[in-house]
N, C-alpha and C positions, 0 to 999 in steps of 0.2 A: 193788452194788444201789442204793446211794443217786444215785451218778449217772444210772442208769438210771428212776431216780423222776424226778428230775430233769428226764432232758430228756421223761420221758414229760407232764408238769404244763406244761412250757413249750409243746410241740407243741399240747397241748388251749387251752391257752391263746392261741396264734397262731392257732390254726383258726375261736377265738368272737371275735378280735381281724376276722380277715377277716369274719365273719359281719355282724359290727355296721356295718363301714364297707361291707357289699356293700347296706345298705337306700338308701344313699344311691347306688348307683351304677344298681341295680334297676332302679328305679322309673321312672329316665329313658328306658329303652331298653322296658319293658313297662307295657301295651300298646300303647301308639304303634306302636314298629316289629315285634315282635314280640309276639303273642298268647301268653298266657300256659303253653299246653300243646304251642304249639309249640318256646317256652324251654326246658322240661323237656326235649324233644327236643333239640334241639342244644346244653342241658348234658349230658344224660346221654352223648350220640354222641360229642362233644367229649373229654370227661374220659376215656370209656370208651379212645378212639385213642390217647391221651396214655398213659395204663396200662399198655396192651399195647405201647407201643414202649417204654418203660421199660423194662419185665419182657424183653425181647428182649435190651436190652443189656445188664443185668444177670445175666442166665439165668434160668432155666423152674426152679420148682419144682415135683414132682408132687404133686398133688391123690389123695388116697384117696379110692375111689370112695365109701364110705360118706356120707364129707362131703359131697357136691355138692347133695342133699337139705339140708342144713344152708343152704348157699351160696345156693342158689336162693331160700328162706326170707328171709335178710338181706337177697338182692335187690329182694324184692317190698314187705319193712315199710321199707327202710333207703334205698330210692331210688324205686320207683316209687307205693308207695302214700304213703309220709311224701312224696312230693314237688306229686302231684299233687291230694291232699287239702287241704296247705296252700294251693298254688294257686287251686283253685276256692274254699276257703272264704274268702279273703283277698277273692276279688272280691264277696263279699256282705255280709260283716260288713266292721267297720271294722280298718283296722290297731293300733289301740290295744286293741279285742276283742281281737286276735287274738296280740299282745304279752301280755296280761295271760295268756289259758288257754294259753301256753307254757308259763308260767311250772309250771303240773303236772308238767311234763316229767320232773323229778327224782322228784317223787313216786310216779310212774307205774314209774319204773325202777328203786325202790324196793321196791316192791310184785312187780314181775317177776321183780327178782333173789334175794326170800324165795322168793317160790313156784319157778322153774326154776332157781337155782342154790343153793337152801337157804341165802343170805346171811340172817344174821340182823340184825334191825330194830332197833337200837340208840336208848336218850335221845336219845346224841350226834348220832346222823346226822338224825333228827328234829329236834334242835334247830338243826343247822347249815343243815337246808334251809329252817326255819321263818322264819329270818335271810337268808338267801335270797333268799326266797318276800316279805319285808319290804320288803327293799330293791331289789329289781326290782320293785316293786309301786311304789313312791313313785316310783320316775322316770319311771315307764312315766303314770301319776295325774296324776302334776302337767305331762301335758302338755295331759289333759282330753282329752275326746269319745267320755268309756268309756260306754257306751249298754247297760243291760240290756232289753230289750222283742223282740217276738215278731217284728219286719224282721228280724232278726239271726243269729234263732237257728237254721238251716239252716248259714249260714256258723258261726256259734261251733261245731255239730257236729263240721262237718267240719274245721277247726282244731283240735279236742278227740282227732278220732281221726287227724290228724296226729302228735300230742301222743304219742300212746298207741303210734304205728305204730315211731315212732323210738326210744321208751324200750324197743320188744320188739327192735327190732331191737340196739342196745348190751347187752341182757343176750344174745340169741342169738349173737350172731359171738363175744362174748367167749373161750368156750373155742375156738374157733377161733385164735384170737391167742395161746393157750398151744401151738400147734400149727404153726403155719407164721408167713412172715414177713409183715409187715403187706399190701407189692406185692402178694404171690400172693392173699391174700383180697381185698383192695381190686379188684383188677382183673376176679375172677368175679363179686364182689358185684355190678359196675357189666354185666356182662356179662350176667349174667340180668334185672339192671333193669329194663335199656335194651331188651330184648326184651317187658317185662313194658309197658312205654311205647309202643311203637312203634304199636298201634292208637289210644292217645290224640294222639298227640301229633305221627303225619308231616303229616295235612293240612293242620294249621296252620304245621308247617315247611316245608311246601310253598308255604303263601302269601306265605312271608317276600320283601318285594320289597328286595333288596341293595343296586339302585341307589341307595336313598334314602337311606342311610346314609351320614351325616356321618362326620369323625374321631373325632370327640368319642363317640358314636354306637361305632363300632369298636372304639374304647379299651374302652368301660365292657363291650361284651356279651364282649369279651375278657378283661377281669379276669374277669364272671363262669363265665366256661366255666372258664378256665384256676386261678384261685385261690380263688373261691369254689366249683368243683368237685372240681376236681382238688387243689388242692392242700389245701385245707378238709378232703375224704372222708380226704385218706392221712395229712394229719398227726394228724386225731380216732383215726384206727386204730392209730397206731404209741403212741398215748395209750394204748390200751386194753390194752396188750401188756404195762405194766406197774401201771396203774390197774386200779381195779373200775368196773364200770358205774356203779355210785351217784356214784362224785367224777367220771368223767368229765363224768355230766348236768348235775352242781352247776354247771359252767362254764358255760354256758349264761345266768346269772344276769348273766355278765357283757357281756354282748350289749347292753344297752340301757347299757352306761358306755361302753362302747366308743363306741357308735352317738352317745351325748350328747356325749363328750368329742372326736372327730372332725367333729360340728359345730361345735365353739367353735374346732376349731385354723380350719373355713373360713369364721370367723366370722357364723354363723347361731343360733349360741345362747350363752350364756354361764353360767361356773360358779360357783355360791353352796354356801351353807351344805346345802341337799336334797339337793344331787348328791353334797359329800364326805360325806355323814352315810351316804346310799343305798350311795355305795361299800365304806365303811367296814363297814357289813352283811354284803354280798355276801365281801369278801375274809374275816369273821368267818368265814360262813357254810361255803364252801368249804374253810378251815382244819378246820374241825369234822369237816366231812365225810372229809378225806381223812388227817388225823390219828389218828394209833393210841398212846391213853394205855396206861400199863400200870395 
């Protein structure tokens, strides 16, 4: 079992590791080359084709019909509404908004997992995301352009119910993952998404013009199809198989170290005393959360 914790906290943790270095790869390829709803579309399509040839070589597990209402559910808060909500609200508010009302994320999934799975609400787990909620706040601050006024607040919504869509979606697949193996969920999850997408998001994949695209270009929208989708979605789910929703969210906190400290390796920022204090927080934080005193 402890191994099994083990590599379940490492996967969660590679998954916010790629999350943080994919802000710096994003940005360059959207929207220049591609519009933002037509990314969603050729990550969802991308990832979804990668799944299903996987699941092919590895064999087919069946699905109980019961589940697929379950599945369809995950689909809709876990890929097409958490994806296309962050998107549009990202393009109104600032990125730094929209970094800060993530940071809900945990609490959100907090809250989801007293009421639908009867997780009960603990000091500790309060205090661990509170520690958090601190030190994602200080890195995310001290980079400035955090704007509360009424431009904004359309996009802070829709980042808010980003926020909200993704923490329902980690408490609902969870009893799923007591259930089947992480492929066979991951791969309907992305199944039903990508159908739930496909009125947002082909005309803009449709205007994608290929010729224009550099290597450099190539590269980055291929990390994010390939590892900020695909391999992001399946290593967060084989997390959850032996985590709870609540420590899974806490990792999340670690998104803006990642993202600071991947700039200092491509020398664009540097690390001082705010950064190891911020980190020092966040690893407190997620200890709290996924720790069980007697």
């Amino acid at each position: 079992m402890r191994s099994k914790t083990l590599v379940a906290h490492l996967a969660v943790l590679s998954a916010n590791l790629i999350y943080g270095i994919n802000y710096t790869f994003a940005k360059d390829v959207m929207p220049g080359y591609i519009k933002p709803f037509g990314f969603i579309f050729l990550r969802a399509m991308g990832a979804l084709s990668l799944f299903w040839t996987v699941s092919f070589l590895y064999g087919q597990e069946k699905i109980e019909r019961q589940d697929f209402k379950r599945l369809a559910l995950c689909g809709f808060f876990g890929v097409a509404l958490n994806q296309l909500t962050f998107f549009s609200g990202l393009s109104i508010t600032s990125p730094i908004n929209a970094a800060i009302i993530m940071t809900t994320n945990p609490v959100l999934v907090l809250l989801a997992a007293s009421i639908i799975l009867h997780d009960r609400i603990t000091f500790q787990k309060i205090t661990g995301i509170s520690l958090g909620i601190v030190g994602a706040a200080i890195l995310i601050l001290f980079k400035g352009d955090f704007t509360i006024d009424t431009s904004t607040w359309y996009g802070d919504l829709l980042v808010f119910i980003n926020s909200m869509s993704y923490g329902i979606y980690l408490v609902i697949v969870s009893p799923l993952m007591r259930k089947y193996e992480p492929l066979t969920v991951i791969k309907w999850v992305f199944t039903f998404g990508f159908l739930f997408i496909i009125p947002f998001g082909f005309n803009q994949f449709n205007e994608i013009e290929w010729q224009s695209f550099t290597l450099d270009i190539w590269l980055k929208t291929g990390f994010v199809v390939i590892f900020t989708t695909f391999f992001a979605y399946l290593l967060g789910t084989i997390g959850l198989k032996s985590l709870r929703p609540a420590t899974v969210s806490t990792y999340i906190y670690f998104q803006p170290v990642f993202a600071a400290f991947f700039a200092i390796m491509l020398g664009k920022d540097e690390l001082d005393l705010i950064k190891i204090i911020a980190t020092l927080l966040i690893f407190s934080g997620v200890f709290l959360v996924s720790r069980k005193f007697n």
